[in-house]
C-alpha beads as a LAMMPS data file, in Angstrom:
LAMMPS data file: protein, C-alpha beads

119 atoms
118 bonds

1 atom types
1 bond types

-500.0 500.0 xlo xhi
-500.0 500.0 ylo yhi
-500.0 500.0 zlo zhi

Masses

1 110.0

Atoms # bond

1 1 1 3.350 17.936 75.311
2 1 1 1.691 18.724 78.700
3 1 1 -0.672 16.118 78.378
4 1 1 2.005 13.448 77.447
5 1 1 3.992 14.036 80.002
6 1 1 0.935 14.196 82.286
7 1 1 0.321 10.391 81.160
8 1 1 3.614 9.087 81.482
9 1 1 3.727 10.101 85.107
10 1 1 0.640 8.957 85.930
11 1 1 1.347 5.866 84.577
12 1 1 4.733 5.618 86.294
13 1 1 2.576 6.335 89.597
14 1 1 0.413 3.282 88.779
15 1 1 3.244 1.064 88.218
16 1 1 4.640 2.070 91.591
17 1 1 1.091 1.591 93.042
18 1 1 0.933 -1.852 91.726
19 1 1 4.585 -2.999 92.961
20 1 1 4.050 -1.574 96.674
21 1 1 2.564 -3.709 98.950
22 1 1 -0.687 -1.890 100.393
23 1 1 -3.668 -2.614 102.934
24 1 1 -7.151 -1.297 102.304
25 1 1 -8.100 1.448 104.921
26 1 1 -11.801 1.647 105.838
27 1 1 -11.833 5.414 104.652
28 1 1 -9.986 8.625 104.053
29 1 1 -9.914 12.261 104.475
30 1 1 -9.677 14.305 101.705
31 1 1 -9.670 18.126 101.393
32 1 1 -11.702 20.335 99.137
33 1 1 -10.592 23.827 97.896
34 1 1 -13.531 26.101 96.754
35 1 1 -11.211 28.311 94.698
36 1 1 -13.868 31.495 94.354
37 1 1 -14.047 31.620 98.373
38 1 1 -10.972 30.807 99.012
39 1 1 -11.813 28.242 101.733
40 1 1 -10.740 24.698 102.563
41 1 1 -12.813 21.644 104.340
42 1 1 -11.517 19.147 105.212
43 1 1 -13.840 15.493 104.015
44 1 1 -13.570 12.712 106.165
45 1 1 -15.839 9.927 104.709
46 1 1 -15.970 5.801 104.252
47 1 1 -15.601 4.147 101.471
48 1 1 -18.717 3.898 99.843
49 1 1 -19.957 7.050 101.052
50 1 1 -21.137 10.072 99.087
51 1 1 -20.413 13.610 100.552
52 1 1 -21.116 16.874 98.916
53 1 1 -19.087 19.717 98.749
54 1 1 -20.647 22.670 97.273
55 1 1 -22.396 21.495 93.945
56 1 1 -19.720 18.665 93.624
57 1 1 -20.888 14.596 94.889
58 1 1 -17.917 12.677 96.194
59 1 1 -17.898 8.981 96.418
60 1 1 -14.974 7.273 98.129
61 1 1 -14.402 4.083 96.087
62 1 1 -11.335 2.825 97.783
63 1 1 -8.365 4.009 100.349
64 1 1 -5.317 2.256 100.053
65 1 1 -1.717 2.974 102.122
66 1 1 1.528 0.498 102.539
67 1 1 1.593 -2.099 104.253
68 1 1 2.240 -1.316 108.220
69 1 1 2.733 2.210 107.838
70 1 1 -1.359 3.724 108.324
71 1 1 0.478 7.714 108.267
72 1 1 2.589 6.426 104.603
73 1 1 1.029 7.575 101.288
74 1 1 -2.551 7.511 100.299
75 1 1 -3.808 6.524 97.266
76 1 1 -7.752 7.034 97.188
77 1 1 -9.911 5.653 94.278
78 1 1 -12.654 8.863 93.646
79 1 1 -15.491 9.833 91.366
80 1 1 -16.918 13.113 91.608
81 1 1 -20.133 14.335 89.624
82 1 1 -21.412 17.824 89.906
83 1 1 -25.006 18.791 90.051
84 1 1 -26.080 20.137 86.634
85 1 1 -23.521 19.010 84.406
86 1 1 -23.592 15.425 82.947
87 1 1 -20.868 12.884 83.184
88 1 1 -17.709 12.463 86.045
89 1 1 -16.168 15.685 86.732
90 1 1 -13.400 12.986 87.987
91 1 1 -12.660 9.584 87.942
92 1 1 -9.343 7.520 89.292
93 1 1 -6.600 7.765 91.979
94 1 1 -5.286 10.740 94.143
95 1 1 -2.391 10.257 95.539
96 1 1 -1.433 12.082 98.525
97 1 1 2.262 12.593 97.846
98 1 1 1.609 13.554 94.455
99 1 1 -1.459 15.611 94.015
100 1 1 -0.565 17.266 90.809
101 1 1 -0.364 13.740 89.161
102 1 1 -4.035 12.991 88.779
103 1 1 -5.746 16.358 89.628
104 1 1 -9.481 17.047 89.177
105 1 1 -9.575 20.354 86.392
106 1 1 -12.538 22.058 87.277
107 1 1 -12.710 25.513 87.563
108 1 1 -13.932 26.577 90.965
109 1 1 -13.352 23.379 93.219
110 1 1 -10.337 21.398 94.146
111 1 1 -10.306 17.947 95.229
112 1 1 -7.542 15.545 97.115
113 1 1 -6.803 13.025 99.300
114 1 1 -4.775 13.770 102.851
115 1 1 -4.596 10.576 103.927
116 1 1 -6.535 7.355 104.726
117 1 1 -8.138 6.311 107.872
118 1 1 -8.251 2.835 109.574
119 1 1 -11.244 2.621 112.116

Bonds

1 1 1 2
2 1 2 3
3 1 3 4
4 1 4 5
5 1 5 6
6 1 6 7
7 1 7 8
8 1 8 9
9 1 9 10
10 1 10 11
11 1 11 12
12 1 12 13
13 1 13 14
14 1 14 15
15 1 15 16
16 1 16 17
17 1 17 18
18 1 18 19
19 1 19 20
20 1 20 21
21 1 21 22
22 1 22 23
23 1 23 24
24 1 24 25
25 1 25 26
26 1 26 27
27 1 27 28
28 1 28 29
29 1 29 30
30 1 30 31
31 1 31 32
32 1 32 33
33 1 33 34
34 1 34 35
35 1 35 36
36 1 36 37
37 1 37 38
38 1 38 39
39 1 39 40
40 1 40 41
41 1 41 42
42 1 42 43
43 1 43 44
44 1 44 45
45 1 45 46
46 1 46 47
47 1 47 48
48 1 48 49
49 1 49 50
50 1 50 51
51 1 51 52
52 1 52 53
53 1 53 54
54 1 54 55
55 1 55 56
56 1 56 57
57 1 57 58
58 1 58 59
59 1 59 60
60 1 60 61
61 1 61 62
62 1 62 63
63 1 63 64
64 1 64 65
65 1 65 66
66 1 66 67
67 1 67 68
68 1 68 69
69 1 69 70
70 1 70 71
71 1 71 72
72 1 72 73
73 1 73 74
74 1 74 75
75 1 75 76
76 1 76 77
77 1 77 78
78 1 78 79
79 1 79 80
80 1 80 81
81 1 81 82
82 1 82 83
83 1 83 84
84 1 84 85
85 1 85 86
86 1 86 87
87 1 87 88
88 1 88 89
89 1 89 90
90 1 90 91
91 1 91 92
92 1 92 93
93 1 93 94
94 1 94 95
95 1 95 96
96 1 96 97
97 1 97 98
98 1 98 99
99 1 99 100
100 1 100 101
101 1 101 102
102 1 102 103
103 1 103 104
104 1 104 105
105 1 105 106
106 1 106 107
107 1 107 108
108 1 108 109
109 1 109 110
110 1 110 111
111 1 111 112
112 1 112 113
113 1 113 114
114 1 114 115
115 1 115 116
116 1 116 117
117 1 117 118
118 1 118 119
């Protein structure tokens, strides 16, 4: 039931992604979580780039906000891989306003996006 209802938001975020108007930002900041220390960092990276944090590999794919308004929502395309373990640990959109709508599971690290950055 969870999961559903997981889905049908997610997909309700898309289709709200898809009728807003948005510019693509050159990067973004995101923050990572390492849940077992308890402490935060704060990732500001390009799009393109690949930053680690801790055993996880972040790559920026794409940083989108609306149209005119640079500080308005962020909505950051992400895959993340950790060293060791095969496959995407994550792959698709944060959004900044709604973190809890596509949220990396992983047990000891937390990713999101803050916001995006233009220059």
């Amino acid at each position: 039931m969870i999961l559903r209802l997981a889905a049908i938001l997610v997909c309700m975020c898309s289709a709200a992604l898809a009728q807003q108007e948005t510019t693509v930002a050159s990067g973004a900041v995101l923050r990572g979580l390492d849940k077992t220390s308890g402490t935060t960092k704060d990732i500001e990276m390009t799009a393109g780039a690949i930053v680690e944090f801790g055993r996880l590999s972040i790559v920026l794919r794409e940083c989108r906000y609306p149209v005119g308004n640079p500080s308005g929502d962020a909505y950051a395309a992400v895959e993340v891989v950790e060293a060791g373990r095969e496959g995407k640990v994550f792959s698709g959109w944060f959004i900044a306003s709604a973190p809890a709508l596509s949220a990396m599971d992983h047990p000891r690290y937390d990713v999101w996006v803050m916001r995006c950055t233009t220059s």
